[in-house]
LUMDO-852141 format. One record per residue: x, y, z of N, C-alpha, C, CB in turn. Coordinates in steps of 0.001 Angstrom, whole numbers, plus 500000, padded with zeros to 6 digits. Glycine has a CB too. Layout:
% residues N
XYZXYZXYZXYZ...
***
This chain:
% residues 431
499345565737454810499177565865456265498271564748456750498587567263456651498748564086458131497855562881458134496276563156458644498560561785459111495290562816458872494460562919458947494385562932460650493927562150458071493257563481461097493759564132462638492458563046463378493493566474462937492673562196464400491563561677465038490669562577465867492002560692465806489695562157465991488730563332467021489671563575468661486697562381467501489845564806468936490845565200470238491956565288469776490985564264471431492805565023469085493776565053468968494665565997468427493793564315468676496047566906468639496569567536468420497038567951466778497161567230469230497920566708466415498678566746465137498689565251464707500225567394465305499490564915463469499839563266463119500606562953463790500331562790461885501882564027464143502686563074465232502320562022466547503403563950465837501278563216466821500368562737468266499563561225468192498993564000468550498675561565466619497955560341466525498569559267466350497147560333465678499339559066465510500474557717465275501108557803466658501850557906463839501762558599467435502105557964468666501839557263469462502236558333469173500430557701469771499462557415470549498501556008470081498716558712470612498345556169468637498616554408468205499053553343468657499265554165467435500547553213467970501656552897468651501520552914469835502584553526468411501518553536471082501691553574472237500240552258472629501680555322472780498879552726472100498088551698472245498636550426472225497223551763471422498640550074470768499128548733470107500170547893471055499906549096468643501246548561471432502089548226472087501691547497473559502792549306472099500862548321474341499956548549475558499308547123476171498699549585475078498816546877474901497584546325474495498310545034474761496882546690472960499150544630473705500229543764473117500803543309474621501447544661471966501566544339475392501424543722476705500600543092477752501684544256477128499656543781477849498903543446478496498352541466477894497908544798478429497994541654477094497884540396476413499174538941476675497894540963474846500327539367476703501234538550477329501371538500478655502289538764476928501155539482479307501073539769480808499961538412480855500434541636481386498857538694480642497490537607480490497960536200480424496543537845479021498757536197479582499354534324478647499897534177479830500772534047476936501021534679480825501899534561481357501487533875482730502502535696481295500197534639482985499766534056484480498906532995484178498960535124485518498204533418482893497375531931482719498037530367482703496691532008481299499414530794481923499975529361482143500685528983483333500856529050481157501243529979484075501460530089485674500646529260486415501204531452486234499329529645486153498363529594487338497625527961486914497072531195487343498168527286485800497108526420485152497296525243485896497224526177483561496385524137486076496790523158486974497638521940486088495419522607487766498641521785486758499932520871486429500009519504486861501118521430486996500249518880486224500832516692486911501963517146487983502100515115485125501565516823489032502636516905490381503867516310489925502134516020491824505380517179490136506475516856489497506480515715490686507744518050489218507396514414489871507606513279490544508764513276491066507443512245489878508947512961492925510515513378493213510877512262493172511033514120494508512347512035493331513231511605493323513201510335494045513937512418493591514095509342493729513352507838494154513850508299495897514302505857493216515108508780495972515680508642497261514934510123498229517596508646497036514159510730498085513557511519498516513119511120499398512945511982497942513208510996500883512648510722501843512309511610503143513217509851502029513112512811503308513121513319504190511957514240504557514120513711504143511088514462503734509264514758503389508691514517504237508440514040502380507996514685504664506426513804505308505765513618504507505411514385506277505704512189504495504979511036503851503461511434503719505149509653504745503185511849502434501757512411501485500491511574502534501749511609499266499437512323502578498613511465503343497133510751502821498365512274504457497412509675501880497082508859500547496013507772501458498750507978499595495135507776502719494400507366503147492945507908502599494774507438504267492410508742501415491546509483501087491590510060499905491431510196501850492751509481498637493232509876497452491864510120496688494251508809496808492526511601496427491582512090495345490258512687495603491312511068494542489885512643497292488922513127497545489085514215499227487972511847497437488350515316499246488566515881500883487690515165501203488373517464501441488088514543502887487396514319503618485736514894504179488218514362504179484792513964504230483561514516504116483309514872505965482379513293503226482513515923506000482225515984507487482270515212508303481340516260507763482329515041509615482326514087510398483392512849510192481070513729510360483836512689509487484922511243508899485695511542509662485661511007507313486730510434509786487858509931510830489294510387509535487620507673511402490137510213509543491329509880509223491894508580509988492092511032509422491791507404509586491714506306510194493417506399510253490820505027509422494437506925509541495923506492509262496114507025509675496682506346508370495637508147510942496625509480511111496694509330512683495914511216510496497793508973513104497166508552515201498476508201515664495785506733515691498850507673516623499531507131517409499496505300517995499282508062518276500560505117518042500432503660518841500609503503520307501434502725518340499340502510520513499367502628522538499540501601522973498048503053523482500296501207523834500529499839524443499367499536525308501871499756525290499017497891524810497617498108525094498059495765525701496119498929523071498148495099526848498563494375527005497221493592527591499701494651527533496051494375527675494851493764528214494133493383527115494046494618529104493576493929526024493163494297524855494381493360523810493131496094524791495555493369523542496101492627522199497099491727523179496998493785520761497196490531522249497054490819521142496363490167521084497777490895520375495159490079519771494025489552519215493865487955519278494005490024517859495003487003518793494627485494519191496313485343519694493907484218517631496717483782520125497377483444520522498256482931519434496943482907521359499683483146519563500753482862518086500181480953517976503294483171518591500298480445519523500727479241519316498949478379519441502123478839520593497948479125518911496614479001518705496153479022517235495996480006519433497124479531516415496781479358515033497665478829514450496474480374514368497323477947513550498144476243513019498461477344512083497169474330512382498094478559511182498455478876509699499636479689509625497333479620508942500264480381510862501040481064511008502279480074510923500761481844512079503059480172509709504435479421509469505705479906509756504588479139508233506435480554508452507513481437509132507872482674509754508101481518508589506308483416510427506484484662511312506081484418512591505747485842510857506322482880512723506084482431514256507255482942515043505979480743514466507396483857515194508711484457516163509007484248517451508730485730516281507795484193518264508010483306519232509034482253519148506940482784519432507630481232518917508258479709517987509569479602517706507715479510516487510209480250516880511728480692517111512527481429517447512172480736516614511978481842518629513125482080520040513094483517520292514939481633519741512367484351519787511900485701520399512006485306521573510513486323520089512251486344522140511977486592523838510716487786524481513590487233524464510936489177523577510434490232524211509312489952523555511055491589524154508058490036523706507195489406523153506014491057522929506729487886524224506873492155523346505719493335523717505125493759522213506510494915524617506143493063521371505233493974520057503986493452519398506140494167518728503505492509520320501786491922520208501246492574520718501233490690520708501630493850521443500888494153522661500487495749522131501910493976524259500508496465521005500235497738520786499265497806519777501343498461520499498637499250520130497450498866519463497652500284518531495907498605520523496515500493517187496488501947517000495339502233517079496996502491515883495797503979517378494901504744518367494619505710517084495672505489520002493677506153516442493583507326515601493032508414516231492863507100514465493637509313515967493417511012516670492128511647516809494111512144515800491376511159515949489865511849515981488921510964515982489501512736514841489396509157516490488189508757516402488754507182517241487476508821514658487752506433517245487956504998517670488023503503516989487096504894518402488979502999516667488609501652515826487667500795516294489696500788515649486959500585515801485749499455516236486400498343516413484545499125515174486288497306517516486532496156518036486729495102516876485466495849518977487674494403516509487684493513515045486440492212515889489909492654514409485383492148515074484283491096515306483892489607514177482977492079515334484995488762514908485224488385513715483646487255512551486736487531514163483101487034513996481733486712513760480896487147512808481170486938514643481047488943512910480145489810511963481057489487511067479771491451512200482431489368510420482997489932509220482414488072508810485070490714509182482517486978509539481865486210508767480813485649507933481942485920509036480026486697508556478275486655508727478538487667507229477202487588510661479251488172507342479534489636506352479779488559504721481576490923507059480897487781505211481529486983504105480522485826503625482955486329504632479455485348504149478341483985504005478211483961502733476770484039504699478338483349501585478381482522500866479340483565500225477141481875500315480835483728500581481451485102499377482792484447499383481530487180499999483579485588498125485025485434498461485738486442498983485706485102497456486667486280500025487784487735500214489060487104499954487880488593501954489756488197498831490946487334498255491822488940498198490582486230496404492972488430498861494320489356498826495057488844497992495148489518500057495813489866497308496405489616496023497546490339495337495482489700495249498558489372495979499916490348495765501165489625495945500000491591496828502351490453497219503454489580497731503259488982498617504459490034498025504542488870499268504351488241500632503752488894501994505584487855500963503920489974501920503431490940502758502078490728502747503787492267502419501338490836501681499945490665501872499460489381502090499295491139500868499965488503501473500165486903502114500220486820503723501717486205501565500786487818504078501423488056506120500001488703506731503240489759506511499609489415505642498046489776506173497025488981505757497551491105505760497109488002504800495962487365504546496219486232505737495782486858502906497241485712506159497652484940507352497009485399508565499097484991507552497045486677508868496603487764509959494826487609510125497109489553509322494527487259508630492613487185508732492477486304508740491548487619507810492924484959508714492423483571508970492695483271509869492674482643508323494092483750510894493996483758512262492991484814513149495322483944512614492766485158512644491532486180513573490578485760513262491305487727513399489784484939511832488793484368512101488972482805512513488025484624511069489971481801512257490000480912513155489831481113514605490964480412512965490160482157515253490284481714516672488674482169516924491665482567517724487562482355516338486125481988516688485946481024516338485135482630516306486083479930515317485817478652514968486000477621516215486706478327513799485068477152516210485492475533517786486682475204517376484401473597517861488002474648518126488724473873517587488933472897517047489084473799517890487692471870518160487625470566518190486401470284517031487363470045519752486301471439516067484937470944514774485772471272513597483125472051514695487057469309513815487675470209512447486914470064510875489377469626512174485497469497510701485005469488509849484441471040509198484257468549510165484715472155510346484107473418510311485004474300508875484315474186512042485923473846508526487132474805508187488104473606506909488243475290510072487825474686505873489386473695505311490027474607504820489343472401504058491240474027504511492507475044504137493273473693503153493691475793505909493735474488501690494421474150501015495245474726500277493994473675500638496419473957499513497306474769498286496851474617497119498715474385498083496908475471496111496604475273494602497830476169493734494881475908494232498904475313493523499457476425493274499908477510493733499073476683492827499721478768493203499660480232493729498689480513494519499562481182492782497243479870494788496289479609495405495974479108496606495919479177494875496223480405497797495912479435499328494649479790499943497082479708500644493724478649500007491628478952500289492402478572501931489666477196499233491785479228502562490635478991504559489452478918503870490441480735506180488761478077504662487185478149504168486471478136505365486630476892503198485470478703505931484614478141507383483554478011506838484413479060508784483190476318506663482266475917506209481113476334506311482279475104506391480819476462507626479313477131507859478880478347507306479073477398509188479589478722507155479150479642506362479187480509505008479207480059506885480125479009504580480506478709502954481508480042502848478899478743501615482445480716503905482969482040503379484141481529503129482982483352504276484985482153502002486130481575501533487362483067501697485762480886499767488433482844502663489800483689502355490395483387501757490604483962503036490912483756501328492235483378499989493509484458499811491416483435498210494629483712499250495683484600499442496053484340497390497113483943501011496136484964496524497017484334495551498261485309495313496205484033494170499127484734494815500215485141494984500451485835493230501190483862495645501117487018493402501331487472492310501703488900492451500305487211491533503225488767492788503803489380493478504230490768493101504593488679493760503775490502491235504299492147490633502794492454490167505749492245489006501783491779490530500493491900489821500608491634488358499911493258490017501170492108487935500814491759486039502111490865486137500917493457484461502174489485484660502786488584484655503815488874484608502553487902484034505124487701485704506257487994485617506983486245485823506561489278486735508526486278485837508770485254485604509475484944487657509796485227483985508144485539488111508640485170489452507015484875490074509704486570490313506637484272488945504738484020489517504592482519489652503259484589488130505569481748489960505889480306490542506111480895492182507528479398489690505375480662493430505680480970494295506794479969495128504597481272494714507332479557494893508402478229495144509517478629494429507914476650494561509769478170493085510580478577492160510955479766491680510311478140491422511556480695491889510745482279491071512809483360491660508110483299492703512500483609490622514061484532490491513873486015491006514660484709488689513994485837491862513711487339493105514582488624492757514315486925494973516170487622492223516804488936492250516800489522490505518512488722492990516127489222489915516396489617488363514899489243487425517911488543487703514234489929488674512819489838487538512318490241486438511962490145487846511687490065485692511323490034484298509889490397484338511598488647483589509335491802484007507793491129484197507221491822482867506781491631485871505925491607482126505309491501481068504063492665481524504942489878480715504195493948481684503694495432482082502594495191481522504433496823481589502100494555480084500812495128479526500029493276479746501034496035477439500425492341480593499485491016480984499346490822482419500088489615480432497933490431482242497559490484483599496353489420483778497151492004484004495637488926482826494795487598482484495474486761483144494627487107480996496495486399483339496885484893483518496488485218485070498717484256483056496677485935485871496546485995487465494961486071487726497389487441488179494344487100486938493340488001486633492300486751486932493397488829485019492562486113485830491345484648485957491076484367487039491702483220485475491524484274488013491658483294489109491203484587490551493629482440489111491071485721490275490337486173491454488862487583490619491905487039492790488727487290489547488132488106488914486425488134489778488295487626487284486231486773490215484740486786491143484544487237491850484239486041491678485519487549492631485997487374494324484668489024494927488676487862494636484347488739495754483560489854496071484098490560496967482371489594496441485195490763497353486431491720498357487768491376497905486461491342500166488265492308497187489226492086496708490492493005497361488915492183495406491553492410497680492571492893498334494124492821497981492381492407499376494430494311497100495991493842496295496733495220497482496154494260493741497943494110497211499399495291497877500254495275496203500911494218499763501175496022496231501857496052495225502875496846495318501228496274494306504251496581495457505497497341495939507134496594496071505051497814497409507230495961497177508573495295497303509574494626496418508402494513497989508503493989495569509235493447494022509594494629492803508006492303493185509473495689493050509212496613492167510608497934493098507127497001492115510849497151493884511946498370494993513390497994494168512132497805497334513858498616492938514704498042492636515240499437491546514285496518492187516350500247490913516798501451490121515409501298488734518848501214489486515705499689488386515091499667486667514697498289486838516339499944485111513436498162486082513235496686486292513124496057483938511080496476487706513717494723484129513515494486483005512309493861482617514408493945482670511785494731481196510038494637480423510365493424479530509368496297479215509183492895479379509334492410478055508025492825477472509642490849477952507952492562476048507036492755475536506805491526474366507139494086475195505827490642474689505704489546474140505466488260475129506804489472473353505852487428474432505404486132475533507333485351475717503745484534474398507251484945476951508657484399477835508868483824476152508509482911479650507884482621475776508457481640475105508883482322473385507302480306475182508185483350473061508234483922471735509728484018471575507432485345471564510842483732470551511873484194470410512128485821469399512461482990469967510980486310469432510717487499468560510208488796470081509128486983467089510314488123470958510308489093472337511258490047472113510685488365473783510639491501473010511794492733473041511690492359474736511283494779472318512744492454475145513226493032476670514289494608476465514396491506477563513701495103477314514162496318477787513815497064478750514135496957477090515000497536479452515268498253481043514324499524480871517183498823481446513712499322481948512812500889482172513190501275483392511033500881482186513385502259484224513962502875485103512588503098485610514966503980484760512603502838487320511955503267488181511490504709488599512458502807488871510269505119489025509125504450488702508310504659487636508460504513489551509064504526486079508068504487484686507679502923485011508990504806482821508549502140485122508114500754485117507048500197485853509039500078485437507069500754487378506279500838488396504913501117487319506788502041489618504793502245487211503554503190486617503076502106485686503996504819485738503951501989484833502867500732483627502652499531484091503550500222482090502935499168485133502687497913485479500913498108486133504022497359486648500864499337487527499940499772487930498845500154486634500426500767488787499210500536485944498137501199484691497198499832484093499264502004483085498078498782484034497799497834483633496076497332484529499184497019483790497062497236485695496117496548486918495025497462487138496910496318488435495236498900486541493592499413487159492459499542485442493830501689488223493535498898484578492299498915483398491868498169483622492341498872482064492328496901483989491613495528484018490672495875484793492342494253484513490675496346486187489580496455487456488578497337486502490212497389489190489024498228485963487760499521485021486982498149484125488891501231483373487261497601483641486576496552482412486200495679483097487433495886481225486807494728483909486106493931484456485209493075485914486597493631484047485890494721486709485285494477487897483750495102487413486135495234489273482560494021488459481263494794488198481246495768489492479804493725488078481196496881490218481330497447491264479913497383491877481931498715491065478449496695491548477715496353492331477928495100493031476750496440491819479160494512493086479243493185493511480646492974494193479008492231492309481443493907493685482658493742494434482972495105495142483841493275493482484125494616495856484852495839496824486365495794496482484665495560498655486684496898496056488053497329496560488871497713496865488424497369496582489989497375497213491074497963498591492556497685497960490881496859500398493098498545498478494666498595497798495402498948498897494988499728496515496193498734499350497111498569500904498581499202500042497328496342501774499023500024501133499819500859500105501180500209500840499567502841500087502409500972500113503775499811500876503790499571502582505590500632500569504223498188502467504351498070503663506154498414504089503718496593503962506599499400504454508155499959505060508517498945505245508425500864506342510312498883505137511324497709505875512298498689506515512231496471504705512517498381507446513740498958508432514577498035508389513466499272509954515912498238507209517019497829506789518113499251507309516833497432505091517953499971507190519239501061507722518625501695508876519766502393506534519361501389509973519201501957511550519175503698511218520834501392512780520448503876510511520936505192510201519536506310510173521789505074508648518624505638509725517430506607509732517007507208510800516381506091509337517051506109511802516141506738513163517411506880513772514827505688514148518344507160513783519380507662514340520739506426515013518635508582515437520348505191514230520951504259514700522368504092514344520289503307514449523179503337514721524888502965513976524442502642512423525903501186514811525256503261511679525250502926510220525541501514509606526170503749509661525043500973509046525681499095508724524621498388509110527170498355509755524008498623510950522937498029511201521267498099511082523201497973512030520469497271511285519141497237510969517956496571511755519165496753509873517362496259511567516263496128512917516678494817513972514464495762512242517392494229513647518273493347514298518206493750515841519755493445513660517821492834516617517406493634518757517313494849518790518718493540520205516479495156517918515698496654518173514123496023519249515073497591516073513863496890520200512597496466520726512183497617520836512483495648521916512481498451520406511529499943520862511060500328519709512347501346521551509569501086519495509282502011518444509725503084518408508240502234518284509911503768517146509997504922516680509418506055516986509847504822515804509791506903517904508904507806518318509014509216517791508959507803519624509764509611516746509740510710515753508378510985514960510811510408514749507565512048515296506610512123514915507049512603512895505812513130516077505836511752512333506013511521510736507401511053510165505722512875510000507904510178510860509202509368510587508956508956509201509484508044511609509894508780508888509535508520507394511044508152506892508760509990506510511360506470506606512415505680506336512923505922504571511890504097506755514156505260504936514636505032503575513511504130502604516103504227503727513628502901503457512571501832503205511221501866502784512434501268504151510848503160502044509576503689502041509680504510500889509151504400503302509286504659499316509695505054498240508388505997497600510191503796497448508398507403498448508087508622497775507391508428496456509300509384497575508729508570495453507759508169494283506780506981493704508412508244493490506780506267494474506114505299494118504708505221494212506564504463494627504865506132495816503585506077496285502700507273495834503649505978497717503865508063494765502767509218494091502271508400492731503648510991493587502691507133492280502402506875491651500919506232491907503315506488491269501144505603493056499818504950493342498694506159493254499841504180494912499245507215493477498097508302493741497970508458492813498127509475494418498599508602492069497613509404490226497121508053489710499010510359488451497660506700489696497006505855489231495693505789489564497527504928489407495233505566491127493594505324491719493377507031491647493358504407493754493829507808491302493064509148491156492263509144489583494291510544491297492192508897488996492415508466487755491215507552487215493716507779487761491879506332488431490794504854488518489171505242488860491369503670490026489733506194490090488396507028490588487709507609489402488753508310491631488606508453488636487907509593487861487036508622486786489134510811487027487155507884486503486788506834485051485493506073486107488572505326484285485017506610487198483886505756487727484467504225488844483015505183486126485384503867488942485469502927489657485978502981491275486150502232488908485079502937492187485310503181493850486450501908493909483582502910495097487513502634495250488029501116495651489048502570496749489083499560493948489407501634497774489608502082498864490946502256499554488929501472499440491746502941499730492787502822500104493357502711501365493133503455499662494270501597502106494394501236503112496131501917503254493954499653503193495997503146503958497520503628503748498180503519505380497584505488503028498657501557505321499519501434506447500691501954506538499723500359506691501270502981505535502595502892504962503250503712506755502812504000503000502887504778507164503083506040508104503112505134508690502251507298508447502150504703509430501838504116510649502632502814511363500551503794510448502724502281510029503615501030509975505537501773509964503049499972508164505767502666509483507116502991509662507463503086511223507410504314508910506591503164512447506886503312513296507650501803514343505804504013513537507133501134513502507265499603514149508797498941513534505714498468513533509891499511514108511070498676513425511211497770514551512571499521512982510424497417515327510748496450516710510125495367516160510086496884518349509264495208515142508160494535515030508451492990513714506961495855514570509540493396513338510109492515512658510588490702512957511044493284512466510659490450512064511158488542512513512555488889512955511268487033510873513128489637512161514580489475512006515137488406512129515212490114512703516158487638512665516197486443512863515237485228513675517163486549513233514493485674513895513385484925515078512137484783513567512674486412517019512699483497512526512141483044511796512633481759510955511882483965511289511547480994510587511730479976509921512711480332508513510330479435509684513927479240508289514813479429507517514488478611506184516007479144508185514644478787504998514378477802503902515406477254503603513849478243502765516753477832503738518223477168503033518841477353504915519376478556501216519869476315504474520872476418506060521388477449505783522132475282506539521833477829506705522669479077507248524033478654507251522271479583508752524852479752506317526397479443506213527027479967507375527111480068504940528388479892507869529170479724508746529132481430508926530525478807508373529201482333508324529641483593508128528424484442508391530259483778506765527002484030508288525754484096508733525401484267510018525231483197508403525499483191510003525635482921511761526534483378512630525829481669512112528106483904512042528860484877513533528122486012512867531050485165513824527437486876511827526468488251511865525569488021512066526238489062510929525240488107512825523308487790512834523217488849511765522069488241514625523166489691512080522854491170511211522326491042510391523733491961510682523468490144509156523208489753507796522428489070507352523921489349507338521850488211508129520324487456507671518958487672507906520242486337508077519405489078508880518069489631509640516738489782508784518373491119510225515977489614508817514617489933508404514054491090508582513836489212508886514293492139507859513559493272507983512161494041507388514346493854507780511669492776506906510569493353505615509481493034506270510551492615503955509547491542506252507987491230506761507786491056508492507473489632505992506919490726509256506135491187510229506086489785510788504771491980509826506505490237512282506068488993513236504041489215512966506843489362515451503843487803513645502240487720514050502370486756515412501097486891512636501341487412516462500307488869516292501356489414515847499477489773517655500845490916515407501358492341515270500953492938514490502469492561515099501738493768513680501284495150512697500326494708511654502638495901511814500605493495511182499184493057509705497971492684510770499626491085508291497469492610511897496611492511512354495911493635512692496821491863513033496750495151512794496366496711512760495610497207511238497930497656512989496546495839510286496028496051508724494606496032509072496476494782507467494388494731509098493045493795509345492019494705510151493407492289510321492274495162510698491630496084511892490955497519510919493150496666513272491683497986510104491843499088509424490550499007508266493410499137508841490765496940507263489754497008506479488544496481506887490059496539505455488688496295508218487464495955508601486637497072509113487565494977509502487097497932509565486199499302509689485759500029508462486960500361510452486837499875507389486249499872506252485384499416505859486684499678505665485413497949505694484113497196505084482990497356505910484287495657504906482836497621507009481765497964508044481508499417507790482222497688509625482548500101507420482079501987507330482209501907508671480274502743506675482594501637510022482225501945511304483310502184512020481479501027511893483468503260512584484716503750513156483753505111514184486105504361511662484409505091515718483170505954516394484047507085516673482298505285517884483476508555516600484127509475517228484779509552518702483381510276517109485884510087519017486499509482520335485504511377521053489096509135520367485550510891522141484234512187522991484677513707523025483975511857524955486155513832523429487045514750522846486279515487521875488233514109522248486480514497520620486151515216519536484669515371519316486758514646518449483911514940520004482315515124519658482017516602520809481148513299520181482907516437521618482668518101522500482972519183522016483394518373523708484461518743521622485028519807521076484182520505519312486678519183520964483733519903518903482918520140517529481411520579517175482968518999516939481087520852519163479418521009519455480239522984519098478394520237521809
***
């Protein structure tokens, strides 16, 4: 007879009631596993390259909540503003080359004329005096494609037009290569643009020569560019348009090695190691008591009308109006990419290194008026078949000037100042 526990009836009872524990127990314990791994925090699944129909993540503040009182500098509206912009005159700055749109035969000239307005606060006046006084014996070097090239264009015209004209000993400007210096002597401050268009080495880092449509780039080198702005005490990379492509081809090794592997990585793994690359280097060799930095997230192209509700086929081609769909958000604008940027500088952050994110991406989708499209300098003639489409040669990527890279400029300069004022609204409304 089995032995009887204290309370208990018979053996049947006690072994039941065992059992019934054990069992109990046993659940409860998986019940436990079940929510714990439920509830555990996960890597944000990465969507889909063509995922667009979202509202665009709001990556002006990655990795951190906003601290009391702060602005959301990316989050606002655009105001036509014809007293106030645009900031200098197209045909007042010698550096502006092929986004002189005017210059070639624009007519509507209003998209110099808007300004942005952020919702909870005020952009401070761009001063270009202070940002020089700021720059006295330094470097500020942007460092990327052409786009950021269109904004490093955007800051040497905004600080040329304080320079005298007639002191051309005040200012020099040269080529080096991938290497374009403004300098305003007086005050020994140096802008610079270098070009390096996938950030880590590729076989399109000849800015002249360079195979656009079938790039090649080398994910784990980044020294060869690296050298050449590693001092710089404001440092300014974009990184995107060269990288807008299904799969891009790796190599691993050097161009000239005949013992090189190339192989296709599909977008955005390729993206990701290229970025991984570029923020070890900044972890090792930026000193962060001496430098600053800033990362400008894609700049949008309005290539398919179809988005904002236009005829299908066409693209920003005599468009003059903005986009007035609140959180529009284009084909031309790649979701995953830009979650990539986020776990990369989330990451960059976590390992100790500050650097700042300039997220024109929103703000800038609103401007498909704002384009060269054809109202730009040509490098090859134009074939016969070109010219009856306009369409087909239109320019949809990069940016007349004035315009939208001067909203850039505007953006890191409140940055580098920290100064951006509450609009009164919001200082009433918050008593």
């Amino acid at each position: 007879m089995a032995k009887k526990l204290p309370g208990e009836q018979g053996g049947a009872a006690t072994w039941g009631s065992i059992r019934w524990s054990f069992h109990s127990l046993m659940a409860l314990l998986i019940t436990a596993l079940m929510l714990a791994v439920t509830y555990l925090p996960r890597k944000a699944e990465m969507p889909s390259s063509n995922e667009t129909s979202r509202v665009a993540p709001k990556y002006g503040r990655v990795g951190r909540a906003r601290q009391e009182g702060e602005c959301d500098l990316f989050s606002g509206r655009w105001v036509y503003d014809n007293v106030s912009y645009p900031l200098y005159k197209e045909k007042e700055c010698q550096f502006i080359s092929e986004m002189t749109c005017e210059k070639y035969g624009r007519k509507d000239l209003s998209y110099q004329n808007w300004r942005w307005q952020p919702h909870d606060c005020d952009l401070p006046r761009f001063n270009a005096i202070a940002l020089l006084e700021r720059l006295r014996n330094k470097r500020m070097v942007f460092v990327g494609d052409s786009l950021i090239r269109g904004q490093w264009v955007s800051m040497v015209c905004l600080m040329d037009s304080v320079i005298p004209s007639d002191s051309l000993k005040s200012r020099t400007y040269y080529h080096n290569a991938s290497r374009v210096v403004f300098k305003a002597k007086e005050y020994n401050a140096s802008i610079e643009s270098y070009w390096a268009p996938l950030l880590v080495e590729s076989n399109c880092d000849d800015p002249i020569n360079h195979n656009a449509s079938d790039p090649i780039v080398r994910v784990q080198a980044i020294e060869k560019h690296a050298q050449h702005w590693s001092d710089a005490d404001i440092l300014v990379f974009d990184n995107y348009l060269w990288w807008r492509r299904p799969q891009m081809k790796v190599l691993w090794g050097s161009f000239k090695s005949p013992d090189a592997i190339y192989k296709e990585v599909k977008m955005p793994r390729a993206y990701e190691m290229g970025m991984t690359t570029w923020s070890q280097w900044l972890e090792i060799h930026v000193n962060q008591s001496n430098t600053e930095l800033f990362f400008v997230t894609m700049s949008p192209t309005h290539e398919r009308a179809e988005d904002w509700g236009g005829f299908t086929g066409q693209n920003c081609y005599q468009e003059t109006e903005l986009i007035t769909k609140e959180d529009y958000w284009g084909s031309g604008s790649n979701l995953a990419m830009m979650r990539v940027v986020e776990t990369v500088i989330n990451d960059l952050r976590a390992r100790g290194v500050t650097i700042q994110v300039l997220n024109i991406t929103q703000l800038s989708e609103y401007r498909k008026e704002a384009h060269p499209a054809i109202h730009r300098k040509q490098y090859r003639p134009l074939k016969e078949e070109q010219l009856a489409n306009p369409m087909s040669y239109a320019d949809c990527m990069h940016w007349c000037l004035p315009g939208v890279p001067d909203v850039w400029n505007e953006l890191l300069y409140a940055h580098i100042f920290k100064n951006w004022v509450p609009k009164l609204e919001s200082r009433v409304e918050n008593k």
